[in-house]
C-alpha positions in Angstrom: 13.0 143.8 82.9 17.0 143.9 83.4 16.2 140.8 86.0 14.5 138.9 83.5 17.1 139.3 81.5 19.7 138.8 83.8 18.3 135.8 84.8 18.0 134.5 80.9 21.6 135.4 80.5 23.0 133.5 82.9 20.7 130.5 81.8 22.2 130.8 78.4 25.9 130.7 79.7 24.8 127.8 81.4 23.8 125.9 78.8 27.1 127.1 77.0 29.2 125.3 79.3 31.2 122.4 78.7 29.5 119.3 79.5 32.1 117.3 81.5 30.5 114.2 81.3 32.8 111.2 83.4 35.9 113.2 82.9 38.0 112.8 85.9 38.8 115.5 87.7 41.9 116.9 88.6 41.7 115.2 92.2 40.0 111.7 91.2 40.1 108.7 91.1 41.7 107.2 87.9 40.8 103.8 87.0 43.6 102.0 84.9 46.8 101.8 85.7 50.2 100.2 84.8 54.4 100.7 84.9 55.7 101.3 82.2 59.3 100.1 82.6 61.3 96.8 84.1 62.0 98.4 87.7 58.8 99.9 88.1 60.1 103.5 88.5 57.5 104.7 85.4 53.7 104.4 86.6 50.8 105.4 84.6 47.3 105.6 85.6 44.2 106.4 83.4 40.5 107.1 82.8 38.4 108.4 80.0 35.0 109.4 78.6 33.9 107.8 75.6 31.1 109.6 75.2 33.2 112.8 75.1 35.9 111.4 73.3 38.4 112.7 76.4 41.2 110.8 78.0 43.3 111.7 81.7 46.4 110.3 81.8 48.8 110.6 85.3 52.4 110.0 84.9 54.4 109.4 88.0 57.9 108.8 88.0 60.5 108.0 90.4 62.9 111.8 89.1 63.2 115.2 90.3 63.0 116.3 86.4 61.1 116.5 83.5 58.7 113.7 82.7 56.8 113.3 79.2 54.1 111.0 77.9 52.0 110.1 74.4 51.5 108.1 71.7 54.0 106.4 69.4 54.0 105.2 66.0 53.4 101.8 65.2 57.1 101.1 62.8 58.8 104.2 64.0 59.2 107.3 67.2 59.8 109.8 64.8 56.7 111.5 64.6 55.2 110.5 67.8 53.4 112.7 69.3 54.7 113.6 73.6 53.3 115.9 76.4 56.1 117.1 78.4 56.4 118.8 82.2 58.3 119.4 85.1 58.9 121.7 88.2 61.9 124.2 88.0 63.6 125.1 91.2 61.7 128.4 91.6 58.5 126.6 92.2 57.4 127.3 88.3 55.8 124.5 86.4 56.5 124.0 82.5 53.9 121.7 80.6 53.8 122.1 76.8 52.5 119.2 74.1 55.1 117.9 71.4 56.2 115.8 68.6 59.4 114.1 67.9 61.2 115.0 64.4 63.6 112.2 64.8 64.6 109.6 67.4 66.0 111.8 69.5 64.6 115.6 68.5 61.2 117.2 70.4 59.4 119.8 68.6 56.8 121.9 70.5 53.4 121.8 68.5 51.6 124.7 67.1 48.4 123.8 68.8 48.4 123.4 72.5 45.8 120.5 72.9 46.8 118.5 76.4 45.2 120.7 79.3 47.6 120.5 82.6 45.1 119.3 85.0 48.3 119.0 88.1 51.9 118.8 88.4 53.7 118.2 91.4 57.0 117.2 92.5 58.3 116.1 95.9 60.9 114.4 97.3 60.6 111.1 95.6 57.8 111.4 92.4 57.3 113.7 89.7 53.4 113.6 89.2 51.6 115.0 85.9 48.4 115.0 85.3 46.6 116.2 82.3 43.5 115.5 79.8 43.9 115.4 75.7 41.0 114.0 73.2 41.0 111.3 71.7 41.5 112.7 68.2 42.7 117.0 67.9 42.8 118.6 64.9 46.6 118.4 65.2 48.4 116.3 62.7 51.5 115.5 64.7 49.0 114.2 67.6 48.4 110.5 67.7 44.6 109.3 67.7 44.0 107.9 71.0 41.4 104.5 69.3 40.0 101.3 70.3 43.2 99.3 69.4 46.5 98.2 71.1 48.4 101.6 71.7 52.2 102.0 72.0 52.3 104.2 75.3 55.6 106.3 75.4 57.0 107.5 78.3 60.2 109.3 78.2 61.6 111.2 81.8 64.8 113.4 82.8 67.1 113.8 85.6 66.9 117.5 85.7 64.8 119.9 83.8 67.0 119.9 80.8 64.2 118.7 78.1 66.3 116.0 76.3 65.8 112.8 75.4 67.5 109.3 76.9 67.0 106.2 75.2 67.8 104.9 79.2 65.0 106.4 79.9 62.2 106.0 77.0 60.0 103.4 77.4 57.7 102.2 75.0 54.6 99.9 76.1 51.6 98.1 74.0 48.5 98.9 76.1 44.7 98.9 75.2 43.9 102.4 76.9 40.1 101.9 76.2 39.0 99.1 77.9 35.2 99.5 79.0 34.7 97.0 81.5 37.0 97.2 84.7 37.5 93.8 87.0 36.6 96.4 90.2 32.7 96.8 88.6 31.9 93.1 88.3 30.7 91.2 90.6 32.6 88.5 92.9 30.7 85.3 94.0 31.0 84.8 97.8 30.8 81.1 96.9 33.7 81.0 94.7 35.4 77.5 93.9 38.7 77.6 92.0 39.8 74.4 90.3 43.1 73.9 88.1 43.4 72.5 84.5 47.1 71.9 84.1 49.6 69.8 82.3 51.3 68.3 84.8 55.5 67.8 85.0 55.6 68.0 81.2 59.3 67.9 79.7 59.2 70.7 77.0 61.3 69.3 74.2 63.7 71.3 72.6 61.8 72.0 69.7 61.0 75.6 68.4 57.5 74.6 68.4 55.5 71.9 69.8 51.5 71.9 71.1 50.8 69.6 73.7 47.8 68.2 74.5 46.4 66.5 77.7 42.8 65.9 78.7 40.6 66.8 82.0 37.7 66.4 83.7 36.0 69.5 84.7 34.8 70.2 87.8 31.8 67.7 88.5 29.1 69.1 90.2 25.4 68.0 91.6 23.7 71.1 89.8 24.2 73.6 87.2 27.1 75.9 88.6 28.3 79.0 86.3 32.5 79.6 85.7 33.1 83.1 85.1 36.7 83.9 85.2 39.4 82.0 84.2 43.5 83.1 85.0 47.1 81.7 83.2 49.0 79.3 86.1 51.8 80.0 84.4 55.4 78.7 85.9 57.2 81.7 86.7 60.8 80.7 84.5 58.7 79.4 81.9 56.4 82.3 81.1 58.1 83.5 78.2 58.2 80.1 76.6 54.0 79.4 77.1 52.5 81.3 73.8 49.0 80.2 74.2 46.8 78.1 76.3 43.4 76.6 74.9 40.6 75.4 76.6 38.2 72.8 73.9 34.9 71.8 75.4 34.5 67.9 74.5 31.3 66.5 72.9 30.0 63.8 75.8 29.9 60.8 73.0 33.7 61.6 72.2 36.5 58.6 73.3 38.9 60.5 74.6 42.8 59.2 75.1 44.7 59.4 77.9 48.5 61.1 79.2 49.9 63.6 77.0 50.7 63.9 73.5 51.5 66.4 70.0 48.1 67.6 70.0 48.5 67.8 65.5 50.9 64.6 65.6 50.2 61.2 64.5 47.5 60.5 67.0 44.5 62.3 65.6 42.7 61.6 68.8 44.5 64.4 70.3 43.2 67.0 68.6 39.0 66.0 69.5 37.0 68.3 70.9 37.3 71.9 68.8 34.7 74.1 70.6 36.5 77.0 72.8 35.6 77.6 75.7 38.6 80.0 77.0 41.8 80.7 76.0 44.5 82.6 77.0 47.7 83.8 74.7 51.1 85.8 75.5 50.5 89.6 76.9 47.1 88.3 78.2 46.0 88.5 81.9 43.0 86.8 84.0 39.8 87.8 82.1 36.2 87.6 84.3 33.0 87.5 82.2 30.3 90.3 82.6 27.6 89.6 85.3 25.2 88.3 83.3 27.2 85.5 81.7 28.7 82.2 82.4 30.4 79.0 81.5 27.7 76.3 82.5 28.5 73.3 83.5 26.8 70.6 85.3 23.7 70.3 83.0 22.8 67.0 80.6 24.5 68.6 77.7 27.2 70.7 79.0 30.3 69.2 78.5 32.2 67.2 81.2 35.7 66.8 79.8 38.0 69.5 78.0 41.5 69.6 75.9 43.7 71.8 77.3 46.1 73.0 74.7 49.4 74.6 75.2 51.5 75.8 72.6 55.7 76.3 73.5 58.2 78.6 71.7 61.6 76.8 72.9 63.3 79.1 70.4 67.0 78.8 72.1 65.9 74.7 72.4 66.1 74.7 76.2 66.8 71.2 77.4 65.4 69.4 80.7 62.8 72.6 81.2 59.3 70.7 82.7 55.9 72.5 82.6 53.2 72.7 85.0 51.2 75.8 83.3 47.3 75.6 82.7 44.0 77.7 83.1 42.5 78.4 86.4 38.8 78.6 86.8 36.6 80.3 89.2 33.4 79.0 89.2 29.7 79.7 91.2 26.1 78.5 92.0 25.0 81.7 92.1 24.0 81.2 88.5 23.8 84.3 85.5 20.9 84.8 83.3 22.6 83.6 80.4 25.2 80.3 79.1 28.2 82.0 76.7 29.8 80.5 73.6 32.9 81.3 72.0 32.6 81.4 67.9 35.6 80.7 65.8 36.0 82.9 62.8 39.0 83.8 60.0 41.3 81.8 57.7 41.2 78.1 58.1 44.8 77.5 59.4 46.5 75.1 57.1 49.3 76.0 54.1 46.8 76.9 51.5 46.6 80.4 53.8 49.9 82.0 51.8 52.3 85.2 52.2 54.8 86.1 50.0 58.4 87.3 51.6 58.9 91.2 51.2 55.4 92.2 51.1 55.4 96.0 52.9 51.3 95.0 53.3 49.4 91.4 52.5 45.9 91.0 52.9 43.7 87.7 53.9 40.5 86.9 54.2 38.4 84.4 55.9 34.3 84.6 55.1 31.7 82.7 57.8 28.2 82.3 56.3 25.9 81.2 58.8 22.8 80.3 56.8 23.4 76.3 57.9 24.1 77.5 62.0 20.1 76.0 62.2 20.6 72.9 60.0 23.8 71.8 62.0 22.6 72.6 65.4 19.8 70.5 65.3 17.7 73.3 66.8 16.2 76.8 66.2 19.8 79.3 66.4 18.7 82.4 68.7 20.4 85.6 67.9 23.7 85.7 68.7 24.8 88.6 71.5 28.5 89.0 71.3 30.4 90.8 74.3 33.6 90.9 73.9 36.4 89.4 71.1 40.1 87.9 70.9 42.3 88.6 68.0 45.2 86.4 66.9 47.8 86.2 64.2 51.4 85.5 64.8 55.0 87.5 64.2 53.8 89.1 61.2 50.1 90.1 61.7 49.8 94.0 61.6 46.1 94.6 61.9 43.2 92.1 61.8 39.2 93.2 61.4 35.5 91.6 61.7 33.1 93.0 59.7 29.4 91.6 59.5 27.1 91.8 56.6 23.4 91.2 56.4 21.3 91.0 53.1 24.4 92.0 51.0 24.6 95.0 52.8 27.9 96.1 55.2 26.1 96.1 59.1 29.1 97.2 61.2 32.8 96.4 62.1 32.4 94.2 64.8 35.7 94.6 66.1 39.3 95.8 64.7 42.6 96.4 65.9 44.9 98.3 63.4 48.2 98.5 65.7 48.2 94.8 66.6 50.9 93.4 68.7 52.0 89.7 69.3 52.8 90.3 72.2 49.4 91.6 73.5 46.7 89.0 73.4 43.8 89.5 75.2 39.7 89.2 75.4 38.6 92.9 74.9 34.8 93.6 75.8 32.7 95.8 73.0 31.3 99.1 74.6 27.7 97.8 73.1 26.6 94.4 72.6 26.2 93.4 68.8 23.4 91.2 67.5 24.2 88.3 64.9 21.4 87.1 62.9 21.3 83.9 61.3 21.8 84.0 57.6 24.5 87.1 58.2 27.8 86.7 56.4 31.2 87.6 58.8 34.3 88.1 57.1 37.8 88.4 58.7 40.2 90.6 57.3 44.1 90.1 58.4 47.2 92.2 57.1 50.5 90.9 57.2 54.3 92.6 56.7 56.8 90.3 55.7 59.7 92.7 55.1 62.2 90.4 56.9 61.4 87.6 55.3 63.2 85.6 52.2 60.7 82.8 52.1 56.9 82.4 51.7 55.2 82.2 55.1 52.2 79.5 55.5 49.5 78.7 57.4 50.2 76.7 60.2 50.9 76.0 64.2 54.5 77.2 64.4 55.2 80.7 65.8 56.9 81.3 62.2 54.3 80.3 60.5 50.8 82.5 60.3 47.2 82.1 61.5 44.4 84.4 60.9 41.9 84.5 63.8 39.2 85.9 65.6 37.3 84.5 68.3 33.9 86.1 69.1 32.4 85.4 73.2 28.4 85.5 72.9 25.5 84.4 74.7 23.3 82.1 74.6 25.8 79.2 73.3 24.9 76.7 70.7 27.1 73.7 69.2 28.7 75.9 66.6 32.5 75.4 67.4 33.6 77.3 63.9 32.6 78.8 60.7 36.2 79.9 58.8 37.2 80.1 54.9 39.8 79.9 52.5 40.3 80.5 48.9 40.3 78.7 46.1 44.2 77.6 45.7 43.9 76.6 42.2 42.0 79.5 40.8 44.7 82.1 42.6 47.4 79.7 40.8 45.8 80.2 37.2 46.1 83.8 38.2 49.6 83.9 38.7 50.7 81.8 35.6 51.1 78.4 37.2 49.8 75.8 36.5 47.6 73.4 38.8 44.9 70.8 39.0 44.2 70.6 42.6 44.9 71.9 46.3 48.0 70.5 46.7 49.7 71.4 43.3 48.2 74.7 44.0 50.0 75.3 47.3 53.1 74.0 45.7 52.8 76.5 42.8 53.7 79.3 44.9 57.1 78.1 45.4 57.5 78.8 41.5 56.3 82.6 41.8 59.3 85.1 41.4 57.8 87.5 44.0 58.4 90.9 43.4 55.9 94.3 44.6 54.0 93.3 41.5 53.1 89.4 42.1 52.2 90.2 45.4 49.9 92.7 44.5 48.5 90.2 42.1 48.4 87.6 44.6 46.1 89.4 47.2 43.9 90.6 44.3 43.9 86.8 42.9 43.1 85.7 46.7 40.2 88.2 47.2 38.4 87.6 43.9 39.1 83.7 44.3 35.3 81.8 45.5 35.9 81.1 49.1 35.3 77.6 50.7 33.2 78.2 54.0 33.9 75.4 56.6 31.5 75.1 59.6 32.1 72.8 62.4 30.3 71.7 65.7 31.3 70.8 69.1 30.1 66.9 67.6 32.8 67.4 65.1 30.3 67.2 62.8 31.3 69.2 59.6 29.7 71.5 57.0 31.0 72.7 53.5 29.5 75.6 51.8 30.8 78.8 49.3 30.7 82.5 49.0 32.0 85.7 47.7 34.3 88.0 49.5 32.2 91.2 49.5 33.9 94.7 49.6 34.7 96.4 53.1 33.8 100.0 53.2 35.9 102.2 56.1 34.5 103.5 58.6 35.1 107.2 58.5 36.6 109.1 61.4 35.3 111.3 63.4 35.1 114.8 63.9 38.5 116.0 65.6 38.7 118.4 68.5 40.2 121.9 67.9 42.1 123.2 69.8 41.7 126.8 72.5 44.2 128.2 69.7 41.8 127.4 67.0 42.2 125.3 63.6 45.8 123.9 62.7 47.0 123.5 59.0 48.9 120.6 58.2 52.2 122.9 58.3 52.2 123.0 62.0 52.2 127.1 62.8 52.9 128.8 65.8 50.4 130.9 66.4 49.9 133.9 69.1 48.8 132.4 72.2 49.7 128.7 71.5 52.8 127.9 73.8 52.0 126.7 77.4 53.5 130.0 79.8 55.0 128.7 83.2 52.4 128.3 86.0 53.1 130.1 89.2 52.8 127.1 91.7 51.1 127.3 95.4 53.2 126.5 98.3 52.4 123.1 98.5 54.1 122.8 94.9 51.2 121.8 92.9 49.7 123.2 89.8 46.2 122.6 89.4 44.3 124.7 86.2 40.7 124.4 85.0 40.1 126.1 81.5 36.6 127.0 80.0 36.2 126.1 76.4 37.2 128.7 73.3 33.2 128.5 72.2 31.5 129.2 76.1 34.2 132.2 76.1 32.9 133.7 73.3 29.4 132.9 73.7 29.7 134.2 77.1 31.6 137.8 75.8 28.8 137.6 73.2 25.9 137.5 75.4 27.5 140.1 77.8 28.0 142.3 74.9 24.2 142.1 73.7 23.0 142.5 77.3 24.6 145.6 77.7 23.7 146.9 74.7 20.2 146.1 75.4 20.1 147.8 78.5 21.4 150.8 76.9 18.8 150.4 74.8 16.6 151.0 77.3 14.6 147.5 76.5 
């Protein structure tokens, strides 16, 4: 009988154990990586489990101190949160998990709730390695989410824990990236073929689009491309904000050479259906395995405009371009032909934002009821992969959220830390289905702080945009589906007066804006009927109305307590909380694997009613 249940005890602790899921282990491999500072003596790698909500980071650094590593605030470092560790002289290791106070003050937290997986430190690198979740019950610990993160990284010359601004770094990185390049497939028939401007002298304007276009890659059967890269000119990178590919409709007249792509040809700005693009902080992006580009078939399209946008903000003189989008293309064809839908604020000066605003919202609704009519087919479900966000200097966090019936679906997408300066496609960890006759409504906010003037919609850097772009399979000849409000309606609202769109815009000017008016504005903007714009890759266009409907949050999860148990928003130290030194081995590495608060007890538990049973004589 004590066999039995011996046997059903240890079956129990079993089952109490801690599923570990992907989590990287203290010895494997790590997927991600990046430096973190200009000479490359900061590198980061990482790997998580979304399904247990756990992140590993390793920090290796070119020091024979202490290194650190977190999260920081979007505005600010005070508060950010920063797991610090190091090898004393004796052979000790010191790991603990803090906060900042101020710019240049570390606190230790009251709950412990980064695990030391290994620290090491040889001749050249200090190496940590260490596991936190994505959200603990800690309120001075930053929420690893699925946005742009600001990645911290802050190291010593000798154990003594204090800070150097020489030696903080701060770096926008999307940590949760499902898909890695290494897990997709690589053609062995790969062609690569080059859309580029060619010897383009970039005036010495602050802004200027250019526009040239180019024959792709002519082929004797259907071929899929599935990744595209920047060719970027290496002393001209930081002047390239964007790059646009624009499939062409195969009726359009195109011109030829090189021109203002919004000037006063309108010629250059045919063809409005995306196909790629590529903006600043971006990198080569390669489509999942079951998707592709096509090209070569009857109604694929054989030309594109390639679109470059320049920021010659110290109005450089004699610079000449060569940049463009390289493609990598296949016969070995995917199961499905992708599309790229335009969504957001239709960019043009009615889109408004008052100077000083701590927080302005826009909107831009997409009804897709007339996605069939304009086709000129039957619109299959729409399966959308992955997502690019774009606003310019004063976008702060942009959102997609998809309704169906009247009724809120899902956030499609979001990203509440945004960063200019980190524009990339992001794949969805599950695919999401769009329905014709659902409503998509783009929600941008906007901090204007620094600014004495109202910002408008437009193609400049200074000016705004408010745009997503969602990547889906299997394509149709939607290009876009955006909307704005109605200008003259939002004028009555602030006591000005105006008859049409243009007297509208111009009423703005007029307001005194103050904390008040703005408020007043982005209430008047929401509540104003939206016009709903659709366009094809035809150019041919479609006008329709609706109703911005209310976004309800998504609540956050459930945080992850800590081994030291729930922490109240005061921050105590409690008993057992602070991080003791770690004898190391001889080989100078630290290496510690803890079992969960919950199987402890439930393991001392069942121990404790075995015994008693057996006494019991059962």
């Amino acid at each position: 009988m004590a066999s039995a249940l011996l046997l059903g005890l240890l079956l129990l602790m079993a089952l109490a154990a801690p599923s570990q899921g992907n989590r990287p282990s203290p010895t494997s491999h790590l997927r991600y990586s990046r430096f973190l500072d200009p000479s490359n003596a900061v590198f980061l790698r990482w790997d998580f489990d979304l399904a247990a909500e756990m992140i590993t980071f390793e920090l290796q650094v070119r020091t024979a101190g202490w290194v650190g590593l977190g999260i920081r605030n979007c505005s600010t470092s005070v508060g950010s949160d920063l797991v610090v560790g190091g090898v004393l002289p004796d052979g000790n290791v010191y790991f603990s998990d803090q906060h900042l106070v101020d710019e240049d003050t570390l606190e230790e937290d009251g709950s412990q709730d980064a695990e030391l997986l290994e620290l090491t430190e040889d001749a050249v690198y200090t190496t940590m390695r260490f596991s936190r979740p994505f959200r603990s019950c800690d309120p001075h610990d930053q929420d690893i989410r699925s946005d742009t993160m600001r990645v911290q990284a802050a190291y010593g010359l000798d154990d003594t824990l204090r800070l150097d601004r020489e030696r903080t770094f701060v770096k926008s990185i999307f940590l949760l990236q499902v898909v890695h390049p290494d897990d997709l497939d690589v053609p062995e028939d790969t062609i690569i073929h080059d859309l580029e401007i060619t010897d383009f002298l970039i005036p010495e304007d602050d802004t200027t689009y250019a526009c040239t276009f180019l024959p792709l890659p002519i082929v004797s059967k259907k071929h899929h491309i599935y990744k595209f890269e920047p060719k970027l000119i290496d002393h001209n990178e930081t002047m390239v904000h964007h790059m646009i590919l624009y499939a062409c409709g195969n009726a359009s007249v195109l011109p030829m050479g090189i021109s203002d792509c919004y000037g006063a040809d309108p010629a250059f700005s045919l063809c409005s259906q995306i196909i790629v693009g590529w903006a600043v902080g971006g990198t080569s992006y390669q489509f999942p395995d079951d998707v592709g580009i096509s090209i070569g078939m009857p109604l694929d399209p054989q030309w594109i405009r390639l679109e470059v946008h320049y920021s010659n903000f110290h109005n450089l003189h004699g610079v000449y371009d060569s940049s463009g989008i390289r493609v990598f293309y296949t016969a070995k064809l995917r199961k499905y032909d992708m599309g790229v839908l335009q969504l957001g604020f239709f960019t043009f000066p009615i889109h408004f934002i008052p100077p000083g605003a701590e927080s302005f919202v826009s909107y831009g609704l997409c009804k897709t009821e007339k996605f069939e009519e304009m086709n000129g087919a039957p619109v299959p479900d729409l399966q959308v992969y992955g997502y690019l966000l774009h606003t310019h200097l004063a976008g702060r966090a942009l959102q997609t959220v998809q309704y169906r019936n009247g009724t809120q679906l899902r956030t499609i997408c979001k990203d509440d830390s945004y960063d200019f300066n980190l524009q990339e496609i992001r794949d969805l960890p599950h695919r999401v289905e769009i329905k014709p006759g659902d409503e998509l409504l783009v929600e941008c906010h906007y901090q204007t702080l620094d600014r004495d003037s109202l910002t408008f919609g437009g193609p400049s850097t200074i000016n705004e945009m408010c745009l997503v772009f969602l990547f889906y399979y299997p394509r149709n000849n939607i290009s876009s589906c955006m909307g704005y409000p109605d200008i003259i309606y939002v004028a009555h609202e602030l006591g000005e007066e105006a008859s049409d769109s243009m007297e509208g815009m111009m009423a703005m000017n007029n307001v005194e804006w103050t904390p008040e008016s703005i408020k007043k504005a982005e209430k008047a903007c929401k509540e104003a009927q939206q016009m709903v714009i659709i366009k094809t890759i035809d150019e041919a266009v479609e006008n329709t109305t609706g109703w911005i409907p209310e976004i309800i949050p998504t609540p956050r999860g459930s945080c992850l307590e800590s081994s030291g148990g729930k922490v109240e928003p005061q921050d105590k130290i409690h008993a057992g909380a602070r991080a003791a030194p770690v004898a190391l081995s001889g080989s100078g590495t630290a290496t510690l694997r803890c079992l969960s608060l919950a199987a402890l007890l439930f393991g001392q538990g069942a121990v404790s009613w075995f015994l008693a049973t057996l006494q019991a004589g059962v």
